[in-house]
C-alpha positions as CSV (number, residue, x, y, z in Angstrom):
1,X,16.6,34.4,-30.1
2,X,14.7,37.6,-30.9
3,X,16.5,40.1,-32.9
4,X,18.5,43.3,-31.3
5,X,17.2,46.8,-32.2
6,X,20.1,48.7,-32.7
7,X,19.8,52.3,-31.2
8,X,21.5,55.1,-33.7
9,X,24.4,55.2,-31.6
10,X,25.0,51.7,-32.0
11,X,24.5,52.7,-35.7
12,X,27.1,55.7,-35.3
13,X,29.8,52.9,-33.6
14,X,29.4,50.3,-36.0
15,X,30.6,52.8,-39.0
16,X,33.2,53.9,-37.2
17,X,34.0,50.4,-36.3
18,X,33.7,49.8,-40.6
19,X,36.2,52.7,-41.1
20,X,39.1,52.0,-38.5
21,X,38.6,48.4,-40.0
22,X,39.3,49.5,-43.5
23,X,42.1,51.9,-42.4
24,X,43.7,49.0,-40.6
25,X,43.5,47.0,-43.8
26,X,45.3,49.6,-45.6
27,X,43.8,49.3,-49.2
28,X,46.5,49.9,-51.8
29,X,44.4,51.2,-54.8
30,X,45.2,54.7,-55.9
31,X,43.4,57.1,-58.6
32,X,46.7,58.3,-59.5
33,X,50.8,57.3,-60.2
34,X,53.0,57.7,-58.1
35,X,54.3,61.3,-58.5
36,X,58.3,60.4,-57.9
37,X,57.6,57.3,-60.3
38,X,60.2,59.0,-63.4
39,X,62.1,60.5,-60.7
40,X,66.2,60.0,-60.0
41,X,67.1,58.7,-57.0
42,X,70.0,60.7,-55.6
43,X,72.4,60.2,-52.9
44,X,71.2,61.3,-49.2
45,X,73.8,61.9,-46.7
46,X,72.4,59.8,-43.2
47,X,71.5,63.6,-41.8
48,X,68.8,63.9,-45.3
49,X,67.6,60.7,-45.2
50,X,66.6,60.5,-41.3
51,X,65.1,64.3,-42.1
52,X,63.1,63.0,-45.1
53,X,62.2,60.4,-43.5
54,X,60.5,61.8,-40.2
55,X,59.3,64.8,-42.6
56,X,57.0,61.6,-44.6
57,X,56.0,60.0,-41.2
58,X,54.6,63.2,-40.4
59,X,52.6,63.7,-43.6
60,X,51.5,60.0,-43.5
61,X,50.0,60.7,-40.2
62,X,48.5,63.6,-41.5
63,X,47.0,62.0,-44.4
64,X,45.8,59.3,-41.5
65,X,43.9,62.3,-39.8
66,X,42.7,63.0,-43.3
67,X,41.1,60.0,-43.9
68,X,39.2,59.6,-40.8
69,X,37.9,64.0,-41.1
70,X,36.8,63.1,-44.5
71,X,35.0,59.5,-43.6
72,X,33.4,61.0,-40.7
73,X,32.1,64.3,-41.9
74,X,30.8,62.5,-45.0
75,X,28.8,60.6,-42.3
76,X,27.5,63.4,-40.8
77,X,26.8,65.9,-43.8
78,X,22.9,66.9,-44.4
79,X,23.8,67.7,-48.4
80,X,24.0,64.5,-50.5
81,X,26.6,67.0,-52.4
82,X,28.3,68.1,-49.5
83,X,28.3,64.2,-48.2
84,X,30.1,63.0,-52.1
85,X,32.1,66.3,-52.1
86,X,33.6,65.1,-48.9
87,X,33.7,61.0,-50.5
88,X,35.8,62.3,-53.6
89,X,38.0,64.3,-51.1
90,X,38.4,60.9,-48.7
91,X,39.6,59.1,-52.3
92,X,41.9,61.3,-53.2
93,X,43.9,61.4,-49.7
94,X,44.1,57.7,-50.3
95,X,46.7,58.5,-53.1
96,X,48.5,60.6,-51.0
97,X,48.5,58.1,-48.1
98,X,49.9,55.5,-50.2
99,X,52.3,57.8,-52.0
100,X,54.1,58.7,-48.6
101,X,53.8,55.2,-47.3
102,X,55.7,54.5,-50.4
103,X,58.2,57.0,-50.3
104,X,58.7,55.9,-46.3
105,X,59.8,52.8,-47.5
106,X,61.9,53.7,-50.1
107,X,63.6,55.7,-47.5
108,X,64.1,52.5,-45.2
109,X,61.5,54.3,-42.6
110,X,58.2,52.9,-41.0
111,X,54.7,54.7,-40.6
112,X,53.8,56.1,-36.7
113,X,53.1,53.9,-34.2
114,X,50.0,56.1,-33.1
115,X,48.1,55.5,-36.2
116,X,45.2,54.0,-34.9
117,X,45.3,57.2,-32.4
118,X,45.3,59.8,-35.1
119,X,42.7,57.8,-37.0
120,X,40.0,57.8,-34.4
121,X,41.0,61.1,-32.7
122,X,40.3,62.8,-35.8
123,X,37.2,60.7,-36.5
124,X,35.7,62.3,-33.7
125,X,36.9,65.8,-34.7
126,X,35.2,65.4,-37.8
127,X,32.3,63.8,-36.5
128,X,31.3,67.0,-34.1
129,X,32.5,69.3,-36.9
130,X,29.9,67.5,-39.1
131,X,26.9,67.5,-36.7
132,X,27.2,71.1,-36.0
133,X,25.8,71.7,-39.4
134,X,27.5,71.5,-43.6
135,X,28.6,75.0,-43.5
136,X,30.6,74.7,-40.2
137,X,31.8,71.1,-41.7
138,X,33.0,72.8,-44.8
139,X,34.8,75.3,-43.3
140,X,36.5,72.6,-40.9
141,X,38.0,71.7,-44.1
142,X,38.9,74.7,-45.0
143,X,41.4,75.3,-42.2
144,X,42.4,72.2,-42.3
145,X,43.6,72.1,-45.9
146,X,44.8,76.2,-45.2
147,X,46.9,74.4,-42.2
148,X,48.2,71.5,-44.2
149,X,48.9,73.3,-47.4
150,X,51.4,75.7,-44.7
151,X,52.5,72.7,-43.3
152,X,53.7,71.1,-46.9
153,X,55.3,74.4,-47.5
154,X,57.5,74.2,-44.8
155,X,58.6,71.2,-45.3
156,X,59.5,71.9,-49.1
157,X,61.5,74.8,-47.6
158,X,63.5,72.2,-45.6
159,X,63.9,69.1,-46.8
160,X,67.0,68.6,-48.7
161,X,67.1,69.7,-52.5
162,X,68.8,66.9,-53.3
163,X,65.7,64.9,-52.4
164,X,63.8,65.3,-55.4
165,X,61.3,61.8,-55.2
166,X,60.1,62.9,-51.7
167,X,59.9,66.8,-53.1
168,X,57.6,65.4,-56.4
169,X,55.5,63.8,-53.2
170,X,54.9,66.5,-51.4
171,X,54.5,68.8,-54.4
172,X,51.8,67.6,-55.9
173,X,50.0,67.3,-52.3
174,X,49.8,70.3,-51.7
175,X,48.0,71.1,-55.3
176,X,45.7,68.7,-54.2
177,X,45.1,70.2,-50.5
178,X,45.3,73.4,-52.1
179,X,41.9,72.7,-54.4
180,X,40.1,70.6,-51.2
181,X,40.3,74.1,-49.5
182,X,38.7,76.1,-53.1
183,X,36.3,73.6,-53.4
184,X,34.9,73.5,-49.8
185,X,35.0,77.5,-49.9
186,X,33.0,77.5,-53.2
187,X,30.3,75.3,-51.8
188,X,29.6,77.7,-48.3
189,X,32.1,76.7,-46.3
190,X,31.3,79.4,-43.2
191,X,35.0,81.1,-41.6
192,X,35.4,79.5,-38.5
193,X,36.3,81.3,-35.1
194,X,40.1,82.5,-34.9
195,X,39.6,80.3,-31.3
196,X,38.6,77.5,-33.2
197,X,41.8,78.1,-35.8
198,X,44.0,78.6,-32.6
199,X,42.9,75.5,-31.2
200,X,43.2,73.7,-34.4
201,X,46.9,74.7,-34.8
202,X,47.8,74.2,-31.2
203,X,46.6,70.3,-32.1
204,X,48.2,70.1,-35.3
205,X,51.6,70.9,-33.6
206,X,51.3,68.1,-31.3
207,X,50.7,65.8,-33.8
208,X,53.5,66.6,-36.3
209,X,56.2,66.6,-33.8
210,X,55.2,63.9,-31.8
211,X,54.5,61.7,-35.6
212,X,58.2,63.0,-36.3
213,X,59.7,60.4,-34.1
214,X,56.9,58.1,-33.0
């Protein structure tokens, strides 16, 4: 049997077939603790818990998203130091995947349904992001991180403050999202079109109240 010559396509599908495998496998390993680890757990009336808990679905499909705009423009970056920039950025959303997957369960809550949808919808996002060129790639991150680090905010303004293990969560996210923004500015991250950042938003919304209850 001669031997197939695979086409760069075919190259392009089988990483993205590599990635959705290894987000489906949900690898457990973390850089960091637990940030709620020395944290009381206080009483939640029904109302707080079913709010925290829809508020860490959200953020757990965001973090989905995360992963897959991270894998995909690392993929697709020219710059071997935009390409590890974007690696080290994918690694440390892992904590912060497993930190609200934790915090879902401690919460007696489950992950969205549409996983695998936000996955590879934003695999292709970042994927055309990343082939338009690095600068355009970093400043897709840019917004992003600008968008989620608002998003975080609002949530800290809502969620219960008797909640304090899902507040330490979502606290020390949005430090992290906060420096993914800095460092993908510092490195010539070009401002994107407000149409771009309108469109951006407007997909954002549908994601975070759809993950709410799905």
């Amino acid at each position: 049997m001669s031997e197939r010559n695979y086409s760069v396509l075919d190259g392009f599908i089988n990483r993205i077939d590599e990635h959705l495998g290894a987000f489906i496998s949900q690898p457990q390993q973390t850089l960091r603790a637990y940030p709620a680890e020395n944290v009381d757990h206080s009483m939640l009336s029904e109302t707080e818990r079913r709010q925290s808990e829809g508020f860490m679905r959200v953020n757990h499909a965001g973090e989905v998203s995360a992963q897959a705009l991270y894998k995909a423009q690392a993929l697709t970056a020219r710059d071997d130091q935009v390409r590890e920039a974007m690696e080290r950025s994918a690694e440390e959303e892992i904590d912060h995947l497993v930190w609200c997957e934790e915090r879902l369960h401690e919460l007696g809550g489950r992950t969205s349904l549409l996983g695998p949808f936000w996955f590879f919808g934003s695999f292709t996002i970042g994927s055309l992001a990343g082939l338009v060129g690095d600068k355009w790639n970093l400043g897709f991150v840019v917004e992003t991180e600008n968008q989620v680090v608002k998003h975080l905010d609002e949530h800290l303004n809502e969620i219960s403050t008797s909640d304090l293990r899902s507040r330490a969560v979502l606290e020390q996210m949005r430090e992290d999202e906060a420096h993914h923004a800095s460092v993908a500015h510092h490195a010539g991250a070009a401002n994107l079109p407000e149409s771009v950042k309108k469109m951006m938003r407007l997909l954002s919304k549908v994601m975070t109240k759809t993950a709410y209850w799905i």
